[in-house]
C-alpha positions in Angstrom: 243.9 145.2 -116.7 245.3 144.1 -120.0 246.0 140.5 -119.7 244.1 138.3 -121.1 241.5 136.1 -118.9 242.7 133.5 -120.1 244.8 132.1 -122.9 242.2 129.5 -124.6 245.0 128.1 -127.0 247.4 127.6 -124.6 245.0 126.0 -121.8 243.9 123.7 -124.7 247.7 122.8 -125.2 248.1 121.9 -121.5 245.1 119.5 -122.0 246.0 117.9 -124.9 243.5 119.7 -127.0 240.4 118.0 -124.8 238.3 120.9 -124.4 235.5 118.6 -122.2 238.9 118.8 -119.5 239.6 122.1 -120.1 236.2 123.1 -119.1 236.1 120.6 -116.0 239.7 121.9 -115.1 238.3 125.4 -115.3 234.9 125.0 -113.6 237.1 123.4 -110.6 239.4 126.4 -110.8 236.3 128.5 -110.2 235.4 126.7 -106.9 238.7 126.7 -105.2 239.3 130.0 -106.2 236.1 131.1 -104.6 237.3 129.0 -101.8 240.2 131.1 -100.9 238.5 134.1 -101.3 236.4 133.4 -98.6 239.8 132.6 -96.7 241.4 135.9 -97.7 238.2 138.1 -96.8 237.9 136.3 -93.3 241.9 137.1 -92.7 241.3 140.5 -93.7 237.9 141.1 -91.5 240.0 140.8 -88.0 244.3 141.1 -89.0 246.1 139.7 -86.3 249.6 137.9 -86.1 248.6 134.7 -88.5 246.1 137.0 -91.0 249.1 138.0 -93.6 250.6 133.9 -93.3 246.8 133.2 -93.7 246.3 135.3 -97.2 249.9 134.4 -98.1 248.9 131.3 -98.6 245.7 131.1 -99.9 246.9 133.4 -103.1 249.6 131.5 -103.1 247.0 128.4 -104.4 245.1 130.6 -106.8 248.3 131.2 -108.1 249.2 127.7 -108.6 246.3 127.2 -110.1 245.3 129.7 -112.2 249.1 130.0 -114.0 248.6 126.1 -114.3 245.4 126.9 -116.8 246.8 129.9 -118.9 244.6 132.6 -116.4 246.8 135.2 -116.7 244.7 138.3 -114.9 244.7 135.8 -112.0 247.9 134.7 -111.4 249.0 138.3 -111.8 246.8 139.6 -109.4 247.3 136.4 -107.0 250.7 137.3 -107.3 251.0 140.4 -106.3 248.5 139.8 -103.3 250.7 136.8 -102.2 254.1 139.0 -102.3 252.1 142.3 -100.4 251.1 139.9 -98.0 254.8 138.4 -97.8 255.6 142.2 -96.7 253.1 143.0 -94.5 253.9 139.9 -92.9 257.7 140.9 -91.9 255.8 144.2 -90.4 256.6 144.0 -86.2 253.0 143.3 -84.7 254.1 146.8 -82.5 254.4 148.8 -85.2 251.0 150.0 -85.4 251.1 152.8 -88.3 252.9 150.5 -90.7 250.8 147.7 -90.1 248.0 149.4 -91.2 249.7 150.9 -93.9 250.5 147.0 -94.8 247.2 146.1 -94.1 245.3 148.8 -96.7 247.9 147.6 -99.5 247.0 144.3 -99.3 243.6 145.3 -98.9 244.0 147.2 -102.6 245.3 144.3 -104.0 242.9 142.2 -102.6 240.2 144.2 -104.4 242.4 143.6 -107.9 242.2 140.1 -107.4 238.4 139.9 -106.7 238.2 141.8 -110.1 240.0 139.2 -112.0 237.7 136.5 -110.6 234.9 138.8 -111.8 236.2 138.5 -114.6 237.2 134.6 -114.7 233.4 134.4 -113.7 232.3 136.1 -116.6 234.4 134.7 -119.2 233.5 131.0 -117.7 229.8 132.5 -118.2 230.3 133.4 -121.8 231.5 129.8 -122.7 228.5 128.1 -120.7 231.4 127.1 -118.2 
């Protein structure tokens, strides 16, 4: 992944150059994000009818969120989760084969986001966020 974690500069612009809120903004960033992963990986453990609507949604926040604060890795990956989801939601419920063909894409981007928080983690580590 080639996008930056985050674009410091440009976060700092969005809060007025206060880098004590920047790094409040950010450590709260890490908690809902960590928050909806927990959502996502419950959706994903048993897929029914709601579980796509259900992981829609909750990458639909870390999107939000993270494109709010510069995070670029994770509103790309939060993205694309969100819009795999958005397909595998407009699967029929009968049609077995392409709802789990739905279900292991999602799945793979699922996996690219929880890299990008990985790596959200570790930069917030290596500022002593």
């Amino acid at each position: 992944m080639n996008e930056a974690v985050i674009d410091w500069q440009e976060a700092m612009d969005q809060c007025g150059d206060d880098e004590e809120f920047l790094r409040e903004l950010l450590s709260d960033l890490r908690g809902e994000i960590d928050a909806q992963l927990v959502k996502i990986d419950e959706a994903l453990k048993t897929v029914n009818d709601q579980s796509f609507l259900l992981i829609m949604r909750a990458s639909h926040v870390i999107k939000g969120a993270s494109s709010n604060l510069m995070c670029e890795q994770l509103r790309i990956t939060a993205t694309n989760l969100e819009r795999g989801a958005a397909a595998a939601n407009q699967t029929e419920p009968t049609n077995t084969t392409a709802l789990e063909s739905e279900s292991v894409k999602v799945k793979q981007m699922f996996e690219e986001l929880k890299t990008a928080v990985d790596n959200y983690h570790g930069f917030l580590e290596s500022k002593g966020i």
